[in-house]
DSSP file (Angstrom, degrees, kcal/mol; ACC not computed):
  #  RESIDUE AA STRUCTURE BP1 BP2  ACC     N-H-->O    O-->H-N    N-H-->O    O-->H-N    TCO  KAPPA ALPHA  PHI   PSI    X-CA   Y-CA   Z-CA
    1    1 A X              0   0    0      0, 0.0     5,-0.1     0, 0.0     0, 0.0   0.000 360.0 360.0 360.0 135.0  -14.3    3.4   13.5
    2    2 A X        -     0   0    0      1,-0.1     3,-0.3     3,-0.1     4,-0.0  -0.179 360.0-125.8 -43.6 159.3  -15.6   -0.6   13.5
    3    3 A X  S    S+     0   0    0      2,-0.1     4,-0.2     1,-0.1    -1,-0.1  -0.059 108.7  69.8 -71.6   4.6  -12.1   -3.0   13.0
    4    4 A X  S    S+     0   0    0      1,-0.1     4,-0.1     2,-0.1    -1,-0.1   0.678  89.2  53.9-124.9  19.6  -13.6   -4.5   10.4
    5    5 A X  S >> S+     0   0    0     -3,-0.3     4,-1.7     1,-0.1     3,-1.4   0.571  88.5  93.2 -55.2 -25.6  -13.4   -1.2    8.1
    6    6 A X  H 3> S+     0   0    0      1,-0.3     4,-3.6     2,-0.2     5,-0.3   0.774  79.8  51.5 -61.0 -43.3   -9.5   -1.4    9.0
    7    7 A X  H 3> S+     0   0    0      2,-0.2     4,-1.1     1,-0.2    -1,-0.3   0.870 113.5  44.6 -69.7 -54.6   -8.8   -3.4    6.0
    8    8 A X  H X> S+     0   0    0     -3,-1.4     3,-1.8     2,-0.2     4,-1.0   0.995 116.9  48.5 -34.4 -91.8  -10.8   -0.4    4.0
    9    9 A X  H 3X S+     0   0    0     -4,-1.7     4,-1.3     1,-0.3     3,-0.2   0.724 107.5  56.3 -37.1 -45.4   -8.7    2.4    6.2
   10   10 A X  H 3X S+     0   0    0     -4,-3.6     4,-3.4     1,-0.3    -1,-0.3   0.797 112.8  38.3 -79.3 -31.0   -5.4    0.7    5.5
   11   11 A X  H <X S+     0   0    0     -3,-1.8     4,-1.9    -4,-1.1     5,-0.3   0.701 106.8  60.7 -80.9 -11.5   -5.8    0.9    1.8
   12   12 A X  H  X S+     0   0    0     -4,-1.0     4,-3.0    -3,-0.2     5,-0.3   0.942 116.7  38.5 -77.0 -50.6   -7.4    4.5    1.7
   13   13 A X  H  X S+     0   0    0     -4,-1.3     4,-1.5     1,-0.3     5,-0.2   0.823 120.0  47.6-121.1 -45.6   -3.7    5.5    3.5
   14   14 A X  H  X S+     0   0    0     -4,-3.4     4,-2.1     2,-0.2    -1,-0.3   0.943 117.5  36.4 -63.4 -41.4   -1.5    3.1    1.4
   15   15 A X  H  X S+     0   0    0     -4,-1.9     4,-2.0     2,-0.2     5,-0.3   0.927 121.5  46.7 -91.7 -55.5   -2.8    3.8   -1.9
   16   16 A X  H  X S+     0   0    0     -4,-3.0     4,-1.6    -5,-0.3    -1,-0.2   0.946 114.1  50.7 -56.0 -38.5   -3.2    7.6   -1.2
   17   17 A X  H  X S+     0   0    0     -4,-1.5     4,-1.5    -5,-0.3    -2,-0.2   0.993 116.4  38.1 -41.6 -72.1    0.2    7.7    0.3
   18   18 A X  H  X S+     0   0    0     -4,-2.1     4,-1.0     1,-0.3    -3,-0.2   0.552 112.9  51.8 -96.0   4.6    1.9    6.0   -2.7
   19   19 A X  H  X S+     0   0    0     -4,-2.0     4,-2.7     2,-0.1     5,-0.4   0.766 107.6  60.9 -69.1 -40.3    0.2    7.5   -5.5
   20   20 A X  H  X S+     0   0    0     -4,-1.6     4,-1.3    -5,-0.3    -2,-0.2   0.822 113.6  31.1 -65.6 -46.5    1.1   10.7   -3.7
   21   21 A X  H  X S+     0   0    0     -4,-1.5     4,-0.7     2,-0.1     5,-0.3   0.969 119.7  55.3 -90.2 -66.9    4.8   10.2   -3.9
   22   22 A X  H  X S+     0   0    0     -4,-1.0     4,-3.5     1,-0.2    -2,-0.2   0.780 110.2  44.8  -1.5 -70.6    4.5    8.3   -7.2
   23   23 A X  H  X S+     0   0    0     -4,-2.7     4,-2.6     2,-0.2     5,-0.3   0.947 110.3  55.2 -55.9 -54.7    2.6   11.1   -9.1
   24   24 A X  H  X S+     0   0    0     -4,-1.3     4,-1.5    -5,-0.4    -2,-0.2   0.880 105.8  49.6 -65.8 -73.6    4.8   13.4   -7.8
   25   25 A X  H  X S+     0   0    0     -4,-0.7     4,-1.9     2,-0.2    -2,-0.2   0.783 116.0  44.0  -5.2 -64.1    8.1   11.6   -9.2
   26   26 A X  H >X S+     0   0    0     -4,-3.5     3,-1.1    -5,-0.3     4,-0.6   0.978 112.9  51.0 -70.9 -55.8    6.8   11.3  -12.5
   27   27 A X  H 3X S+     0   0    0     -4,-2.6     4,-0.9     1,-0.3     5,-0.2   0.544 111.9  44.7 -25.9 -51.5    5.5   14.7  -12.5
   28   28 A X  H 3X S+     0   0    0     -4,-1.5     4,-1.3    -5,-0.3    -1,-0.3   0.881 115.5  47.3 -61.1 -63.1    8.7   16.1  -11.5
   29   29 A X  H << S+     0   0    0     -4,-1.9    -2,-0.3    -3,-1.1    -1,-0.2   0.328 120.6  46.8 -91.5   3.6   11.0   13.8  -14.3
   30   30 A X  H  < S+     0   0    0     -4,-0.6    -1,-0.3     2,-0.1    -2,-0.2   0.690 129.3  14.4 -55.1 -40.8    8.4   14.8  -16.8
   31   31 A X  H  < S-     0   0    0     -4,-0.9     2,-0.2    -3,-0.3    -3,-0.2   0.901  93.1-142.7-123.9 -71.3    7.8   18.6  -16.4
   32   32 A X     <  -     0   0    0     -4,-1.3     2,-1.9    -5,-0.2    -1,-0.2  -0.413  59.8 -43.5  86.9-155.9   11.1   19.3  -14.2
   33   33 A X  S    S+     0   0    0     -2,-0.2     2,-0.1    -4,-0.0    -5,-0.1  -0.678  87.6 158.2-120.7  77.4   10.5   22.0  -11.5
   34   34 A X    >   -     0   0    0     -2,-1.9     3,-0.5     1,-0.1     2,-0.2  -0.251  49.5 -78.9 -92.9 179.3    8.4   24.6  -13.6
   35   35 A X  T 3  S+     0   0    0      1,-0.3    -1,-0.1     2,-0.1     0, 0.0  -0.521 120.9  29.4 -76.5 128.4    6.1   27.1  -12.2
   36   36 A X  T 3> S+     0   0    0     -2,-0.2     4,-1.7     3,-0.1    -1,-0.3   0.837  74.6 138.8  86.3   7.3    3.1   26.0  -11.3
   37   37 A X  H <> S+     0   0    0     -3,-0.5     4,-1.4     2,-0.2     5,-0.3   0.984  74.1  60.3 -64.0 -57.3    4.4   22.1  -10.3
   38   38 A X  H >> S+     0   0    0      1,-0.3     3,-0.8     2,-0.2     4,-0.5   0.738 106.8  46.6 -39.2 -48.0    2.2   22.1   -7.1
   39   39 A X  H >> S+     0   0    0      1,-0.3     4,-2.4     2,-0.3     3,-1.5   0.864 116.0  44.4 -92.2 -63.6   -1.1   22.5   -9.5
   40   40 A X  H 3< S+     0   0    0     -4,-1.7    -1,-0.3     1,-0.3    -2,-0.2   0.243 106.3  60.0-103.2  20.9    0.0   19.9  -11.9
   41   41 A X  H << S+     0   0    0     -4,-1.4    -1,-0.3    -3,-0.8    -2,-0.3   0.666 100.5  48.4 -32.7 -65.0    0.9   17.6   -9.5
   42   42 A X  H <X S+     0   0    0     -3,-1.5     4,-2.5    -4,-0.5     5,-0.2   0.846 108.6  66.0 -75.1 -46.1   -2.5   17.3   -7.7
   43   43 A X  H  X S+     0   0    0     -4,-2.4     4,-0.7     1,-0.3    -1,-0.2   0.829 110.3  38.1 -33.2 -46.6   -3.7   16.8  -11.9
   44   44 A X  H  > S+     0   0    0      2,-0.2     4,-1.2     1,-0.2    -1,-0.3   0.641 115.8  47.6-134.3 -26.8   -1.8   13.8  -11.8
   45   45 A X  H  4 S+     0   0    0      1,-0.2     4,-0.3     2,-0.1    -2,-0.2   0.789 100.9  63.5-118.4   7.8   -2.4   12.2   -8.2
   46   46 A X  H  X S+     0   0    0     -4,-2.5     4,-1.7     2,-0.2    -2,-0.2   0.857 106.6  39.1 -54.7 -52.5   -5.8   12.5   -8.1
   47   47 A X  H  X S+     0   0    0     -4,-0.7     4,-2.0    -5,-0.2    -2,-0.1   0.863 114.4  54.5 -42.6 -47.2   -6.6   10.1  -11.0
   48   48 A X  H  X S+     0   0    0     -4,-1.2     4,-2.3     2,-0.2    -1,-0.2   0.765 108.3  50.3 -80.9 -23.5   -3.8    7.8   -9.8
   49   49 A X  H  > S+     0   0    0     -4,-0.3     4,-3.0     2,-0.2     5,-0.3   0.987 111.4  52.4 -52.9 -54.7   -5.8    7.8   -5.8
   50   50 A X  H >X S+     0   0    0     -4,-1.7     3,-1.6     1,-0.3     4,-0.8   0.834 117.3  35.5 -83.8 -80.1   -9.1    6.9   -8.0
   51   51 A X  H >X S+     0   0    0     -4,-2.0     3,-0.6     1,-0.2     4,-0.5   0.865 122.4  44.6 -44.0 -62.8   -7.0    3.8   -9.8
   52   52 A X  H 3X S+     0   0    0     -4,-2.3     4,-1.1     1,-0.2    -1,-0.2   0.547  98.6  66.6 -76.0   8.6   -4.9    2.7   -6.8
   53   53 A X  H <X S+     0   0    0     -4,-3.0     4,-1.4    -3,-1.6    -1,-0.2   0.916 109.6  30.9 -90.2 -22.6   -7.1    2.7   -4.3
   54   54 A X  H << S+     0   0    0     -4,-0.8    -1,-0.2    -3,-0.6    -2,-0.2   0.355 111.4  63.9 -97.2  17.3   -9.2    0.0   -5.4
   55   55 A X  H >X S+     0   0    0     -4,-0.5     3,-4.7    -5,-0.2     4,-2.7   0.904 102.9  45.5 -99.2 -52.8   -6.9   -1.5   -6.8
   56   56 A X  H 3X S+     0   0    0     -4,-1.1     4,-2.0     1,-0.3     5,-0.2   0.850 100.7  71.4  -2.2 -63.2   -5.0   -2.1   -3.4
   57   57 A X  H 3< S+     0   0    0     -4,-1.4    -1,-0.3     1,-0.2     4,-0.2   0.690 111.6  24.7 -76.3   4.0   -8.0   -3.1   -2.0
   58   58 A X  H <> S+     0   0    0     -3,-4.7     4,-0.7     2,-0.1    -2,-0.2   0.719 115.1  63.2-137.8  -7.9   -8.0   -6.4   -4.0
   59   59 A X  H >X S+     0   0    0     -4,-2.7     4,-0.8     1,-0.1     3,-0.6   0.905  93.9  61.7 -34.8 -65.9   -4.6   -6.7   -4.6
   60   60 A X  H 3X S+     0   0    0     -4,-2.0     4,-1.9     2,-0.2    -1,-0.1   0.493  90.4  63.8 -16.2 -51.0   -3.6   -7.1   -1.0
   61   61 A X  H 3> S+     0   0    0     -5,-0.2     4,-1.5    -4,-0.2    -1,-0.2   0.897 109.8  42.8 -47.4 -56.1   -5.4  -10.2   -0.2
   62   62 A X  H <X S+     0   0    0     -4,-0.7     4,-0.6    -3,-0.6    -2,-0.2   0.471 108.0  53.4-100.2   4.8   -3.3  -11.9   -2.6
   63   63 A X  H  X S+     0   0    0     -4,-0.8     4,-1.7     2,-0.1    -1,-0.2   0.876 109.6  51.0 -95.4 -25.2    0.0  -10.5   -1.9
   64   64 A X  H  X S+     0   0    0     -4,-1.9     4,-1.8     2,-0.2    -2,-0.2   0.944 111.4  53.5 -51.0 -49.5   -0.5  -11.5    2.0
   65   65 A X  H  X S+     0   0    0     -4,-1.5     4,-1.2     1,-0.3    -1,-0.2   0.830 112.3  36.9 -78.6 -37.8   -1.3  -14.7    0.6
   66   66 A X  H >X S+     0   0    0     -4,-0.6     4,-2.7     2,-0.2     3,-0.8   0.949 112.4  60.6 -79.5 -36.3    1.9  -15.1   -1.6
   67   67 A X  H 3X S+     0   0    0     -4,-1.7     4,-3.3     1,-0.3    -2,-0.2   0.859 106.1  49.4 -42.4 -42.8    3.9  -13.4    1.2
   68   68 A X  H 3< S+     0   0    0     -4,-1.8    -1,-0.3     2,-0.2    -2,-0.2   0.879 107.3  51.6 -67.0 -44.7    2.7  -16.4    3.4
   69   69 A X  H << S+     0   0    0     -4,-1.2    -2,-0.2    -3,-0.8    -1,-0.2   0.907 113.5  47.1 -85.8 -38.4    3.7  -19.0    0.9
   70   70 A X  H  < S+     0   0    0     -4,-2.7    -2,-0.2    -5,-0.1    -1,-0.2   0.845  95.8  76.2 -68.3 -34.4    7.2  -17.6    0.7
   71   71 A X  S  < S-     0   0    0     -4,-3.3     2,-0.5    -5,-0.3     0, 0.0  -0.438  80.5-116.9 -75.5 168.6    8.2  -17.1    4.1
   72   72 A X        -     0   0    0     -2,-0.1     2,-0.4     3,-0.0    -2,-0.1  -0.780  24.9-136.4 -94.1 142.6    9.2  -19.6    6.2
   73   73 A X        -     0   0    0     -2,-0.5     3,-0.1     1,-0.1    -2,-0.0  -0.845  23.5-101.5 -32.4  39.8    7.4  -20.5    9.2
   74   74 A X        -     0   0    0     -2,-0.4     3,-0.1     1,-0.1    -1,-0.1   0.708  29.3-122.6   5.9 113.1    8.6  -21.2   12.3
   75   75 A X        -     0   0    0      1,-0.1    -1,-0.1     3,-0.0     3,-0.0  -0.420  44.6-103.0 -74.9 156.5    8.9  -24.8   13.5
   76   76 A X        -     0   0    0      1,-0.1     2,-0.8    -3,-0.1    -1,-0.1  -0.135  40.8 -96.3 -69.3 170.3    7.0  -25.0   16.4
   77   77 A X        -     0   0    0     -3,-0.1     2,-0.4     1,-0.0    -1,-0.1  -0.673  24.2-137.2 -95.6 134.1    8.8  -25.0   19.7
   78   78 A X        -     0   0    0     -2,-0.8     2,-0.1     1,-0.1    -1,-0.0  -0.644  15.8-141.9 -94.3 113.0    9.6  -28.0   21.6
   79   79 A X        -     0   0    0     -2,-0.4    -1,-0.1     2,-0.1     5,-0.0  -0.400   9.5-159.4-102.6 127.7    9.0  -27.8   25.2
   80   80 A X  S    S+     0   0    0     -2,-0.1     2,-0.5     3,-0.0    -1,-0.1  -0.044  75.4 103.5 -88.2  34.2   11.9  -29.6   27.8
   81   81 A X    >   -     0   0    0      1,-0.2     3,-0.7     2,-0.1    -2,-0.1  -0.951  59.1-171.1-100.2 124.9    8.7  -29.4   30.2
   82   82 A X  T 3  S+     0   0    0     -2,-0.5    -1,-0.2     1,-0.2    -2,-0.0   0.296  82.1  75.7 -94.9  21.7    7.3  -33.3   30.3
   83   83 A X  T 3         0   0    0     -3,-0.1    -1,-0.2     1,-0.0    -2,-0.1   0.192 360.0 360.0 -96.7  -3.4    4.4  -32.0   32.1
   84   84 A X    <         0   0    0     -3,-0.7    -2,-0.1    -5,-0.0    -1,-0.0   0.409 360.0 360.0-133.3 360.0    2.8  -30.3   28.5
């Protein structure tokens, strides 16, 4: 796959990922461990893929971007070499 899909790839795996556990959690503290959970499970974290994956993909941009403004930086480092 090109690198510049990655961006693409990385949200397909977060957003399916944490819809996946999401869905199930509510699913579970809604229903409790009935018969039939698996079934109505996939009911619930399919929809939730189809809303968080694109939502991820433009989300993302601007949480690296606040992420950036909140951490601190490094100062750069100060060389004892007087030859650079």
């Amino acid at each position: 796959m090109h690198p510049r899909y990655a961006p693409f790839l990385f949200g397909l795996i977060v957003s399916g990922l944490m819809s996946f556990l999401v869905s199930g959690v509510a699913t579970l503290r809604a229903l409790g461990p009935v018969e039939g959970f698996g079934g109505f499970w996939m009911a619930a974290w399919l929809p939730a893929w189809a809303v968080a994956f694109p939502t991820i993909l433009v989300v993302a941009p601007l949480v690296r971007r606040l992420v950036a403004r909140l951490v601190r930086q490094p100062a750069p480092s100060r060389s004892t070499d007087p030859a650079r």
